[in-house]
C-alpha positions in Angstrom: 0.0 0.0 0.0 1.1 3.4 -1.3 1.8 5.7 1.9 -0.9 8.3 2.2 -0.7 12.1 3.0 -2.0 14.4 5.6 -4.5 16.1 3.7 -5.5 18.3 6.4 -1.8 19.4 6.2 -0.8 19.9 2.4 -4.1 21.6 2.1 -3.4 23.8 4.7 0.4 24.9 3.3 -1.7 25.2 -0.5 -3.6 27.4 0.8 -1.7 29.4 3.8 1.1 30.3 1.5 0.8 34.3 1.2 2.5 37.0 0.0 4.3 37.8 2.6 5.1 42.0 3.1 4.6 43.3 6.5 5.2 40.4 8.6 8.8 39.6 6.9 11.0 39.5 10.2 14.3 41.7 9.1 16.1 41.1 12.0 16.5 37.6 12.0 19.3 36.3 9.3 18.3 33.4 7.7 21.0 30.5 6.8 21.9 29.5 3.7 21.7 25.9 4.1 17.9 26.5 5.1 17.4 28.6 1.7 19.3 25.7 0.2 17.1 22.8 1.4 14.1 25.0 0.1 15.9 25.2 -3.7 16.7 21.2 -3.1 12.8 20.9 -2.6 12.0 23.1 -5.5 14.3 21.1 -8.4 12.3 18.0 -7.8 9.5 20.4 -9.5 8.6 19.3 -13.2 10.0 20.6 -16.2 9.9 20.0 -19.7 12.0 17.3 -21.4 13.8 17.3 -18.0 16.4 19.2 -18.8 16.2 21.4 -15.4 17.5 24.4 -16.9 16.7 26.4 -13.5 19.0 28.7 -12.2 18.9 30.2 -8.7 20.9 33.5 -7.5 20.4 33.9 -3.8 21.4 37.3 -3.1 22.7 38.5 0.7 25.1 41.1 0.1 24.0 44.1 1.3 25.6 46.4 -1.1 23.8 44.0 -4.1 20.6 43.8 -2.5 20.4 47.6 -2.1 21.3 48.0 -5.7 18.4 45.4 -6.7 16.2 47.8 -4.4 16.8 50.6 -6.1 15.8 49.2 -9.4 12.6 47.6 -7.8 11.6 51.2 -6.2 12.6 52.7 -9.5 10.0 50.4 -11.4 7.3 50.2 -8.7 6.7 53.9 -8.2 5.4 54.4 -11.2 3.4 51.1 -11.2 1.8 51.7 -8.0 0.7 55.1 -9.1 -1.2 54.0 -11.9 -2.9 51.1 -9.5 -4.2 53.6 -7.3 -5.5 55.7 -10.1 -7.5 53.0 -11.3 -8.9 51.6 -8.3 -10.5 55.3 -7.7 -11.6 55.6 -11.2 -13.2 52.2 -10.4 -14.7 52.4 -7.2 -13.4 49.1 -5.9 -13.0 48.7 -2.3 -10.8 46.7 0.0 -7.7 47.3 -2.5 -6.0 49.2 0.2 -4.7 46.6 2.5 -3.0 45.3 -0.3 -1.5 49.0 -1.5 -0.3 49.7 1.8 1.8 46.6 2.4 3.1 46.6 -1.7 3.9 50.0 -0.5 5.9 48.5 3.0 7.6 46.2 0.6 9.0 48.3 -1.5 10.4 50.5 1.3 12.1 47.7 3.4 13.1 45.5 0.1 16.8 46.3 1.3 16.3 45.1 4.6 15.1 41.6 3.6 17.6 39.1 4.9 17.6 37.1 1.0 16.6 37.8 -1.9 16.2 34.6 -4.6 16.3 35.2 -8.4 15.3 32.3 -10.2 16.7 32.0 -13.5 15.9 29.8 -16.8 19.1 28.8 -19.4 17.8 30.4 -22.2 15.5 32.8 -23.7 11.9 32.4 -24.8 11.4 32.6 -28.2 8.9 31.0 -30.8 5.0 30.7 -30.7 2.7 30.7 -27.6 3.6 26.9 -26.9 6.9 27.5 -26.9 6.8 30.7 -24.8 4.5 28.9 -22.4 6.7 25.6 -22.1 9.7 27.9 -21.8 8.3 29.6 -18.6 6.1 26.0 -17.9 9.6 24.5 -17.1 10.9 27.1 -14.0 7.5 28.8 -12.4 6.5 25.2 -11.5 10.2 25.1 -9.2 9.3 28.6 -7.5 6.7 28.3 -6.3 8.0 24.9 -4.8 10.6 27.0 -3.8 7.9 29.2 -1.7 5.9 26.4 -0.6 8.9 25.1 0.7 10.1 27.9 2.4 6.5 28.3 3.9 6.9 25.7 5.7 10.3 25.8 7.4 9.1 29.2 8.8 10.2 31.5 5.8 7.9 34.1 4.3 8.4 35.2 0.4 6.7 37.2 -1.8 6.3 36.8 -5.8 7.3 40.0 -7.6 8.7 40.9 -11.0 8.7 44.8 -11.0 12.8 44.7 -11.3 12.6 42.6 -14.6 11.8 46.0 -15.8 15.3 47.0 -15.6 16.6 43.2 -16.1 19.8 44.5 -18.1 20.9 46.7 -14.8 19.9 43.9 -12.5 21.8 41.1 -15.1 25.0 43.9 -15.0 24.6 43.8 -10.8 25.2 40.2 -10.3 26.6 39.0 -13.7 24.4 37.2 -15.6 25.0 36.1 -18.9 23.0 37.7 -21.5 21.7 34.3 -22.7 19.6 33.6 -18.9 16.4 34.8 -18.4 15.4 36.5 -15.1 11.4 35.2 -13.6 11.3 36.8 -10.6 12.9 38.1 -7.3 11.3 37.0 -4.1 12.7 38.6 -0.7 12.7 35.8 1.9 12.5 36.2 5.5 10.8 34.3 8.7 7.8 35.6 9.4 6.7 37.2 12.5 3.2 35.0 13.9 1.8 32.2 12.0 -2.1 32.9 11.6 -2.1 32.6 8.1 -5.4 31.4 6.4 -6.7 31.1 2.9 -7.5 34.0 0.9 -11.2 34.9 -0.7 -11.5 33.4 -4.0 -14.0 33.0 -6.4 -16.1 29.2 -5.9 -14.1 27.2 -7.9 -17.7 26.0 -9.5 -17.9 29.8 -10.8 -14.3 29.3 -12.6 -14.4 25.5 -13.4 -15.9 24.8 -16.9 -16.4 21.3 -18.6 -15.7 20.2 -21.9 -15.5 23.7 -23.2 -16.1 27.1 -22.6 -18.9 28.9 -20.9 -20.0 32.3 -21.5 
């Protein structure tokens, strides 16, 4: 007989694991053999043909995290901007909570004990299949990576605003022209563990059967 799992468990790390802003602990260093057993988690994710062409640049220099700041900040200001002009124009409410702590983000982004870059071999080119395999082949491994980390105690965050300036951040740490930068997520522990699922949609309202529903 095939060993079972806790289901009351992996549901709860699918569904507990947040974006983490405000409650990233800066004062606590985290060590890099715990980032390290996270990445060892994340490269059993899938990828296509297995070739595993994932690349990972953990960044804790201060001196290069504050330059990735900068760039972040120099992207997200004028992002943000044009968020909060559109959630007046559109009346939507509850948006705020998640303005302030973008905001708290990108004002501590320095401070953050880690920051992870995963990387792809490569660059996508070629039709939507190809595009979507290309990127099909690394998301999969980060957000292992931050399911990981969620439970060992470490809160991370998704964010690509710095791809904006990808050439400056590729000069920063020296990556070769021929790697593609996904994402940067800050990693810290987190301060209190009362995490709980977010409000989504029923999945019946999003789920559709043998073809689309209008």
């Amino acid at each position: 007989m095939t060993d079972s799992f806790d289901l009351n468990q992996t549901d709860r790390l699918l569904t507990t694991t947040r974006a983490v802003r405000k409650r990233l602990d800066l004062t606590r260093p985290v060590p890099r053999d715990l980032i390290m057993d996270c990445i060892r988690v994340a490269s059993q994710a899938p990828a296509g043909s297995n070739l595993q062409r994932w690349r990972w640049i953990v960044v804790d220099d201060p001196a290069l995290k504050s330059g990735l700041a900068d760039l972040y900040r120099r992207a997200y200001e004028p992002y943000i901007a044009s968020q909060k002009v559109a959630v007046d124009r559109s009346g939507r409410t509850g948006a705020g909570a998640i303005m302030d702590s973008s905001d708290y983000l990108s004002s501590i982004l320095h401070e953050v004990p880690a920051m992870v870059i995963p990387c792809s071999l490569g660059t996508p080119v070629g039709n939507q299949g190809q595009v979507a395999g290309f990127y099909g082949s690394v998301l999969p491994a980060v957000w292992s990576f931050m399911l990981a980390a969620r439970s060992r105690g470490l809160g991370t965050a998704w964010t690509t605003l710095h791809l904006e300036y990808e050439a400056e951040a590729r000069a920063l740490l020296g990556i070769p022209d021929t790697v593609t930068q996904v994402a940067l997520t800050p990693v810290a522990y987190y301060t209190g563990d009362t995490f709980k699922p977010g409000t989504r949609r029923a999945a019946e309202e999003i789920t559709y059967f043998n073809g689309w529903k209008s």
